[in-house]
C-alpha positions as CSV (number, residue, x, y, z in Angstrom):
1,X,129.7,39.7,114.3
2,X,130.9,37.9,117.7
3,X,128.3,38.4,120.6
4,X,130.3,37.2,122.8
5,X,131.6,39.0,126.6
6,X,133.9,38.3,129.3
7,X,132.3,39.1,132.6
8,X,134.3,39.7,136.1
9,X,132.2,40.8,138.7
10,X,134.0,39.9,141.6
11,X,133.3,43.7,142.5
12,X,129.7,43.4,142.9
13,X,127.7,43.6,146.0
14,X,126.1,41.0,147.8
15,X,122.7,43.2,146.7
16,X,123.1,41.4,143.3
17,X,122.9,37.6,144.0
18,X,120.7,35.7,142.7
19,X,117.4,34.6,144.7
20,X,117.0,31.0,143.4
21,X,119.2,28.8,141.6
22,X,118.0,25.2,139.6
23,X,120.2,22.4,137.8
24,X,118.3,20.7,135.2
25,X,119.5,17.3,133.8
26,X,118.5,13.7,133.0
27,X,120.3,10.8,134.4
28,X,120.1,7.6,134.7
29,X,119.9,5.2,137.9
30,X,123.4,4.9,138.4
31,X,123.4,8.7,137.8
32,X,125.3,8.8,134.5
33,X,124.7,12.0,132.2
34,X,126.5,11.1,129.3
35,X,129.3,9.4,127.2
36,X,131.6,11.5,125.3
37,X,130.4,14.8,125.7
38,X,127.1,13.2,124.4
39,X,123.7,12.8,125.6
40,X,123.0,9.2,125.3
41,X,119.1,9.0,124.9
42,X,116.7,10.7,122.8
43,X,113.8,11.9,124.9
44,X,111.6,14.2,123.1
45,X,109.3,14.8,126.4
46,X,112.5,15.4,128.2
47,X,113.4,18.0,125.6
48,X,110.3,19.9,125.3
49,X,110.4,19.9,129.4
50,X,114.0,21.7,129.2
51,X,113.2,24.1,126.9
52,X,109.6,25.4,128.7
53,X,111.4,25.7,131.7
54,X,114.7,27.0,130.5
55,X,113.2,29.6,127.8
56,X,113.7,33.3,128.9
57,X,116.1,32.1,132.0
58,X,119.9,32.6,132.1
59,X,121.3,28.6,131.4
60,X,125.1,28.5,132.9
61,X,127.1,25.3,131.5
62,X,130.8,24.5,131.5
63,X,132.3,24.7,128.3
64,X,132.4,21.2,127.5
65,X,128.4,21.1,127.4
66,X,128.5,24.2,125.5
67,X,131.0,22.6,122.6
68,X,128.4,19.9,122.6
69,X,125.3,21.9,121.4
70,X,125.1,23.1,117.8
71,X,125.4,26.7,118.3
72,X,124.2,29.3,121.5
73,X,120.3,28.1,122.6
74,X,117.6,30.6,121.3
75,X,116.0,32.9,123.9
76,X,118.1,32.1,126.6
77,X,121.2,34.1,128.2
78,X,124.1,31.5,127.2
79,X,126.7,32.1,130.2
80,X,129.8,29.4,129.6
81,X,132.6,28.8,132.9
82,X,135.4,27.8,131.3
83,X,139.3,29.0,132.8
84,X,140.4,29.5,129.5
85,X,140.7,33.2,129.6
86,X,140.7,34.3,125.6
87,X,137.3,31.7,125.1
88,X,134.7,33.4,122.9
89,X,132.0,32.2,120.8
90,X,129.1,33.8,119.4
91,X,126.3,34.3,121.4
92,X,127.6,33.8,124.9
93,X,129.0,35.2,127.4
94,X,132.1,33.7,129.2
95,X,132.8,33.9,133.3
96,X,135.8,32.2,134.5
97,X,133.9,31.0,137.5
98,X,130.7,29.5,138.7
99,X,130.7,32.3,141.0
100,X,130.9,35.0,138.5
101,X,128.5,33.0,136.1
102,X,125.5,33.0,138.4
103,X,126.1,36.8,139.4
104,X,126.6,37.6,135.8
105,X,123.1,36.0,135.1
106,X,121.1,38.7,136.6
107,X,117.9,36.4,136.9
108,X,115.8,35.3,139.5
109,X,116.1,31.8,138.5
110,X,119.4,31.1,136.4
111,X,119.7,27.0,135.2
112,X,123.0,25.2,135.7
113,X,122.6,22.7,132.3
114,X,126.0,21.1,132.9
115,X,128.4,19.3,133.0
116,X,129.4,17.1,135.4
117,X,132.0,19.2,137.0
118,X,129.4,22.3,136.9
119,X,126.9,19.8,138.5
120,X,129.8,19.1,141.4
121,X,129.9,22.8,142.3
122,X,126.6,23.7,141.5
123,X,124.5,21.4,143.7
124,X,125.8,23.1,147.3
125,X,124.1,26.6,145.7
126,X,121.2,25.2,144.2
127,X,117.7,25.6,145.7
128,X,115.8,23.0,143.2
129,X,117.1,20.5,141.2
130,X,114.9,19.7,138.2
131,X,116.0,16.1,137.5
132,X,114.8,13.2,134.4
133,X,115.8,10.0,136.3
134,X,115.8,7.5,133.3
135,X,114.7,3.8,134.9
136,X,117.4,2.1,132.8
137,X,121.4,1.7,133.1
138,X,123.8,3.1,130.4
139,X,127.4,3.3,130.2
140,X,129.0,6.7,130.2
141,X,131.3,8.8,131.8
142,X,130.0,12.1,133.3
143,X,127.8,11.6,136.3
144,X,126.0,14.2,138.1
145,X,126.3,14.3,141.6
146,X,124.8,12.6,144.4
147,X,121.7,13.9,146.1
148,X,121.2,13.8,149.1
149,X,117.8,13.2,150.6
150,X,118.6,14.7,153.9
151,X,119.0,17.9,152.4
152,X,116.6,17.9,149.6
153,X,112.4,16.4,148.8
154,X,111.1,15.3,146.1
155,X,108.0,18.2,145.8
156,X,106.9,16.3,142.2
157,X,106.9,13.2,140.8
158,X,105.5,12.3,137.4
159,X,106.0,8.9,135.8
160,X,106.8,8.6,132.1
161,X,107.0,5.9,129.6
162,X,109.3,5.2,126.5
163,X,108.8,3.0,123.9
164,X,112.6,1.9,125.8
165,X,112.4,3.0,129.2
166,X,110.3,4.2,131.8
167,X,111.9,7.7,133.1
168,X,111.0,10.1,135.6
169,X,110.4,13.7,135.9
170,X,111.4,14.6,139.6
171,X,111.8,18.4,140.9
172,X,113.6,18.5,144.4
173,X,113.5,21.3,146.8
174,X,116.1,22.2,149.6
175,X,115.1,21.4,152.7
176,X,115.2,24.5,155.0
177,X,117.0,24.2,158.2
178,X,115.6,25.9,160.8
């Protein structure tokens, strides 16, 4: 059986957004996120760090990302933008727009997993960016988008090492204007 559903709620009131939005992604210096529609490192820390904060959330990814994974991610509501309007898979649901993704998530704190194009249109609505900065340089050719430190702060920092590379776990807040 497919469990998969097409959501438009472009009639839904303003009541129903949501209150907090995060990205979650690792990246390295020059801000690359992957080479054909792969990750390109192995991190298991990283790993265990998206899943504990991702479990029991709403995860919204393009569909790119989501043809990259194995199947739907366990315990998670698996919400996939693409514009291809007769997309389903099992055990997602399918918006047509970032828009309708994150109001079709119904969760205090949806993550926006990717890609880079999600990234692009994500990061003006996002209130914390949960970010693995990798201290090396790989080739690829999705990048996530630029942050910019006038608008956000870095509220942790925790320094990791790899048997490779040294890496990062950095969780940015948006600065509130007053």
């Amino acid at each position: 059986m497919i469990d998969a559903t097409t959501t438009d709620t472009s009639g839904e009131s303003e009541s129903s957004k949501v209150s907090k939005v995060t990205l979650i992604a690792a990246i390295d210096q020059n801000r690359v996120l992957g080479k054909d529609n792969q990750l390109i490192w192995h991190l298991p820390e990283d790993l265990k760090r998206f899943k504990r904060l991702t479990t029991g959330n709403a995860i919204i990814m393009g569909r790119k990302t989501f043809e990259s994974l194995p199947k739907a991610l366990p315990n998670r509501h698996n919400i996939v933008v693409t514009r291809n309007q007769n997309y389903s898979k099992e055990g997602i649901t399918v918006c047509h727009s970032l828009k309708d993704a994150l109001e079709c998530a119904g969760d205090k704190q949806p993550f926006v997993i990717g890609g880079g194009q999600i990234y692009q249109q994500a990061i003006g609505l996002a209130d914390v960016i949960e970010l693995t900065e990798i201290h090396a340089q790989f080739e690829g050719d999705v990048f996530f988008p630029k942050i910019n430190l006038k608008e956000w702060i870095i509220e942790k920092e925790k320094r990791m090492v790899n048997p490779n590379f040294e890496y990062s776990f950095i969780t940015y807040t948006k600065k509130i204007i007053s």
